[in-house]
C-alpha positions as CSV (number, residue, x, y, z in Angstrom):
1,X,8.3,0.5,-5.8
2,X,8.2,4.2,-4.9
3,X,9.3,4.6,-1.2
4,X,8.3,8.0,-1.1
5,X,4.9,7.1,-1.8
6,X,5.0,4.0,0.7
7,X,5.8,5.8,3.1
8,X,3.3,8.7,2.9
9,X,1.2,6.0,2.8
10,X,2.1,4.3,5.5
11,X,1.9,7.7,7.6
12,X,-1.4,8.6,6.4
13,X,-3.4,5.6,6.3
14,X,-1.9,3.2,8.6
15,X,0.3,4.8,11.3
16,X,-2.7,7.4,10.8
17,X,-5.7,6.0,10.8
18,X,-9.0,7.5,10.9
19,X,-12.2,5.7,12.1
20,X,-14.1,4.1,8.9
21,X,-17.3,5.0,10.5
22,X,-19.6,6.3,13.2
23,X,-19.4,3.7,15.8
24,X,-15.4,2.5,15.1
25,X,-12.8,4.1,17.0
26,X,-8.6,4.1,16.1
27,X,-6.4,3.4,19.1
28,X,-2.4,3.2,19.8
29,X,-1.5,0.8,21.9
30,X,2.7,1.1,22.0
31,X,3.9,0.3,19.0
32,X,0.8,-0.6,17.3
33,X,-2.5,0.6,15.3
34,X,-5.6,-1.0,15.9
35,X,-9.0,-0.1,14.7
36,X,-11.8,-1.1,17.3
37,X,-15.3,-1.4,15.5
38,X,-18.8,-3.4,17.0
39,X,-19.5,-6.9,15.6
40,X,-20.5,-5.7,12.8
41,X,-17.6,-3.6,11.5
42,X,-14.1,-3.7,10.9
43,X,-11.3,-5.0,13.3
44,X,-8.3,-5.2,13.2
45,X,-4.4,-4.3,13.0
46,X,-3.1,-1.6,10.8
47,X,0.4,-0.8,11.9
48,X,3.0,-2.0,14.0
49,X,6.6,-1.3,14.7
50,X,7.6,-4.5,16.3
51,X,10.7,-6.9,16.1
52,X,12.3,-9.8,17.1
53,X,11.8,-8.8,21.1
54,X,8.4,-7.4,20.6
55,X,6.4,-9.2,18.1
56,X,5.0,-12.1,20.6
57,X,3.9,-10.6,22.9
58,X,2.2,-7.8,20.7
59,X,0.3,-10.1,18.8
60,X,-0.7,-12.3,22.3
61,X,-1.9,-8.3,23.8
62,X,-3.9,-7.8,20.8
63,X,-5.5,-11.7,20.3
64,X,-6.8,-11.3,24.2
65,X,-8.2,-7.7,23.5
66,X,-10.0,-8.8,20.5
67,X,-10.9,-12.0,21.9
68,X,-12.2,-9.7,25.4
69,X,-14.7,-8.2,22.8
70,X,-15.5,-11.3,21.2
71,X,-14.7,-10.1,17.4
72,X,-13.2,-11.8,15.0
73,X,-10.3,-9.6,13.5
74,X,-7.3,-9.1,10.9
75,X,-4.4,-8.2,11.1
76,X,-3.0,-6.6,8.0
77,X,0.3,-7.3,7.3
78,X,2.2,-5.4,4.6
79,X,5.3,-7.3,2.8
80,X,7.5,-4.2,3.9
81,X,6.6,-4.8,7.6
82,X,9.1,-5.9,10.5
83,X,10.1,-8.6,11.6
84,X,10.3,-10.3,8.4
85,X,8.9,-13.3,9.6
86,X,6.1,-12.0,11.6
87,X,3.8,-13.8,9.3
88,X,4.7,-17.1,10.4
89,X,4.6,-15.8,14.4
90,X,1.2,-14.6,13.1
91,X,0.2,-18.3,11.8
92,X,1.8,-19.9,14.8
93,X,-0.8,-17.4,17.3
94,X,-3.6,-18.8,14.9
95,X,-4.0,-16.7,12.5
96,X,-5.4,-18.0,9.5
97,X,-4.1,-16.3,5.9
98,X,-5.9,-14.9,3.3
99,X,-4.9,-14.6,-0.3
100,X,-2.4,-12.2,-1.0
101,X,-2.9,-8.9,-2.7
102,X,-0.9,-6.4,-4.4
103,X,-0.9,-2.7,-2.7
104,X,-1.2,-0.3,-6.0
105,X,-1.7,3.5,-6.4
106,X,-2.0,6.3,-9.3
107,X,-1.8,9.4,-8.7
108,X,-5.1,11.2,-10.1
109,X,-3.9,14.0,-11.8
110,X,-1.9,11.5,-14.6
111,X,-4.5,8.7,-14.2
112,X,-6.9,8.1,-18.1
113,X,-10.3,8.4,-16.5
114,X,-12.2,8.7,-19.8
115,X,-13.5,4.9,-20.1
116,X,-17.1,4.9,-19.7
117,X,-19.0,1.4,-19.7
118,X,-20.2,-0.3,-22.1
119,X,-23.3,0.3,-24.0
120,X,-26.6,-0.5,-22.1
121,X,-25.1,-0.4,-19.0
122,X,-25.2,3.1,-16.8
123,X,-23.2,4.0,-13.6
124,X,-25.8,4.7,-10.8
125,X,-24.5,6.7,-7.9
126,X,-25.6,4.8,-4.4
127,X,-27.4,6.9,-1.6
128,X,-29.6,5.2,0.0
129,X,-31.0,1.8,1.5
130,X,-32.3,0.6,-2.0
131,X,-28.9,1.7,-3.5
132,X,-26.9,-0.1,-0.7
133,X,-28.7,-3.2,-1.5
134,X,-27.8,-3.3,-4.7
135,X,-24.7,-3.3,-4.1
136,X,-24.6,-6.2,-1.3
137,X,-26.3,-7.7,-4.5
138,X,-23.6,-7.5,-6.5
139,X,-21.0,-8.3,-4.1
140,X,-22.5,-11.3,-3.2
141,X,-23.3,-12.6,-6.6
142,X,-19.5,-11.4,-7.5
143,X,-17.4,-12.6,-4.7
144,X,-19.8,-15.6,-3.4
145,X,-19.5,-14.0,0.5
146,X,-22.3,-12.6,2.7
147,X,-22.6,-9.1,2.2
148,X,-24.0,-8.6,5.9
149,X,-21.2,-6.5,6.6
150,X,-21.1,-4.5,4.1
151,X,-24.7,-4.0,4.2
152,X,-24.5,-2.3,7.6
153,X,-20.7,-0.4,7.2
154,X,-22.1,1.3,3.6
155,X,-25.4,2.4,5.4
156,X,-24.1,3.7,8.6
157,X,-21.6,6.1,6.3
158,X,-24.2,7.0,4.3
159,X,-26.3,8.1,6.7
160,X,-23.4,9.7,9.4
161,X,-20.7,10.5,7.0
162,X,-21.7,10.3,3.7
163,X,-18.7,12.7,2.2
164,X,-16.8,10.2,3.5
165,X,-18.0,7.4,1.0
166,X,-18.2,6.8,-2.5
167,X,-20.3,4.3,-3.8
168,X,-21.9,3.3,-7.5
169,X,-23.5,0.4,-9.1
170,X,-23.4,-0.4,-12.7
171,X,-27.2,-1.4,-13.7
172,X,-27.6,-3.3,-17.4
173,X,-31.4,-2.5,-17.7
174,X,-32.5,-3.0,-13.9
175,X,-30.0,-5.5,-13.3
176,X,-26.7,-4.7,-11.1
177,X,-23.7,-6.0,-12.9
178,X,-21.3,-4.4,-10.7
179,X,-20.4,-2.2,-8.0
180,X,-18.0,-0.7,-5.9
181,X,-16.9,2.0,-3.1
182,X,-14.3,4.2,-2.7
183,X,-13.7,5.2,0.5
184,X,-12.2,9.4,1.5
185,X,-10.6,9.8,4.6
186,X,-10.6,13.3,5.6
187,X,-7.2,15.2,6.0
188,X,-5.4,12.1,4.0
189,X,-4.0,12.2,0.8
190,X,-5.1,8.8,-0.5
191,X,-8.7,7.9,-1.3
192,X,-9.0,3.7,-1.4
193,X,-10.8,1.9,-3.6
194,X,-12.8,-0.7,-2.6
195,X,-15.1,-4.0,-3.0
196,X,-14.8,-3.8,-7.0
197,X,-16.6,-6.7,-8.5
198,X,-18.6,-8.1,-11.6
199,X,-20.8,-10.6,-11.6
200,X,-19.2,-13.7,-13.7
201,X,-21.8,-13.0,-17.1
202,X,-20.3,-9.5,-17.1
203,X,-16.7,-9.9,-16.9
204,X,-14.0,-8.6,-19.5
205,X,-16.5,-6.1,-21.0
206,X,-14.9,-2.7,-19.2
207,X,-17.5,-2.5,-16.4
208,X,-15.0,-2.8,-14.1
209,X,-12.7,-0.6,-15.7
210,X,-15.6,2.0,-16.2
211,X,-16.1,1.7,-12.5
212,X,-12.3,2.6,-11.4
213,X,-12.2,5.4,-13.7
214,X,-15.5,6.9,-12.6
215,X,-14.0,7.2,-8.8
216,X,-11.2,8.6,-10.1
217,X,-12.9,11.3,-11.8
218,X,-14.6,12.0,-8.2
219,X,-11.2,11.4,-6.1
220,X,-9.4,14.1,-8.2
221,X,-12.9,16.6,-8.1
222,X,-12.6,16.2,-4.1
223,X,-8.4,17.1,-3.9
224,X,-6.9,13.5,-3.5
225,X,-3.6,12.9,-5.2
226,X,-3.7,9.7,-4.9
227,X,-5.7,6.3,-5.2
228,X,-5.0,3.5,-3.4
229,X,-6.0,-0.1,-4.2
230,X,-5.3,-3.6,-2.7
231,X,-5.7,-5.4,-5.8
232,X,-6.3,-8.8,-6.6
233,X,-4.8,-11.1,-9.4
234,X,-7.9,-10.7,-11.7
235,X,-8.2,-6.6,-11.1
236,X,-3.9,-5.9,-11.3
237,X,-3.7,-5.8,-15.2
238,X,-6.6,-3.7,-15.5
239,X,-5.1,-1.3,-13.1
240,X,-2.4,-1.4,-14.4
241,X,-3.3,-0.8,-18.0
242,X,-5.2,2.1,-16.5
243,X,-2.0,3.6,-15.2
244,X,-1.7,1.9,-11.2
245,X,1.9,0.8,-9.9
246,X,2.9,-1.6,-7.8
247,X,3.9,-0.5,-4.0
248,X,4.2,-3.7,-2.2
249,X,1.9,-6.8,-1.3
250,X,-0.6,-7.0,1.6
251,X,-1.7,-10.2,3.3
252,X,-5.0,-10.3,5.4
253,X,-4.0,-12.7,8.6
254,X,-7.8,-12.9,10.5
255,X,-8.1,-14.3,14.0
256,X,-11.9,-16.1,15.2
257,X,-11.2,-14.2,18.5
């Protein structure tokens, strides 16, 4: 683990965190980081700085706020965050877990970025409605979730704040194979990869790795140091064989609101 990383990152994209679009908002309330979208978009909990005394009644504030608004929401909790056993409180305040994942980064400047994909397949960039769709295509097809969300978070940046987002979809002939998004906070140091995914027939044939390597080229053209990454057990070797480390684990905890 690189602390001196973690805790850039921690500064920059959690303590620090910018809206993720047009109609989402980032708000402090004491010692924690919320971001406040509509139905639609993201909620949730980035950062906290609670402990023993605090953690409670922090996480009660937050499940009525959310709960006022009538989103679901998530809190994030990182494996480094206080108090160690806020993930149980979470759980006990109804929070329902989702898989763990593995917080990774490169930096870009000593990242191998030279895999293309495979032959027949090109990388597509995505700027527009047909594009978008494409990609909820994918994701769908890939992850076996409704990509309603997604849908309407990757249009509204494309049409407000398109320097904002990456995206790209990897067609074999006319048909998407995969896709993904990379995300480019302004004033950070850390752009974040996101929604990577290959439908099943296409798997372990370098699409995906194609993919990551692609948005690094553009991270590094656009000044980021670093990539950022929560990966899942399928995608961590490939990063890792692609030059990512491990920084810590990240657990989703969502709440129905």
């Amino acid at each position: 683990m690189d602390l001196r990383v973690l805790a850039l990152y921690d500064r920059d994209m959690r303590e620090g965190a910018r809206p993720d679009g047009p109609n989402a908002r980032v708000e402090r309330v004491g010692a924690v980081v919320r971001h406040v979208a509509d139905a639609e978009g993201w909620n949730g909990v980035l950062w906290s700085a609670l402990d023993e005394t605090t953690a409670d009644a922090a996480i009660a504030e937050h499940v009525e706020f959310f709960r006022g608004l009538g989103h679901e929401f998530e809190w994030k909790l990182y494996g480094h965050d206080l108090p160690c056993d806020l993930g149980a409180r979470l759980v006990a305040a109804g929070f329902r877990p989702e898989p763990e994942e593995t917080l990774m980064f490169a930096e870009t400047a000593g990242l191998g970025v030279d895999a293309g994909p495979p032959d027949g397949v090109r990388l597509v960039p995505v700027t527009d409605a047909a594009g978008v769709d494409l990609v909820v295509d994918v994701h769908e097809k890939a992850f076996g979730t409704d990509g309603a969300r997604l849908r309407h978070r990757l249009r509204a940046q494309l049409a407000a704040r398109p320097d904002t987002v990456v995206a790209v979809v990897a067609l074999a002939g006319d048909e998407p194979v995969s896709a993904a998004r990379m995300e480019l906070p302004p004033g950070t140091r850390f752009a974040g990869l996101w929604g990577g995914g290959t439908v099943a027939g296409w798997r372990g044939r370098g699409v995906y790795r194609a993919l990551v390597a692609h948005r690094a080229r553009v991270a590094a053209d656009r000044g980021y140091p670093y990539l950022q990454v929560d990966a899942s057990a399928m995608s961590r070797p490939i990063l890792e064989r692609l030059g990512f480390h491990a920084l810590g684990t990240t657990t989703p905890y969502v709440h129905a609101g």
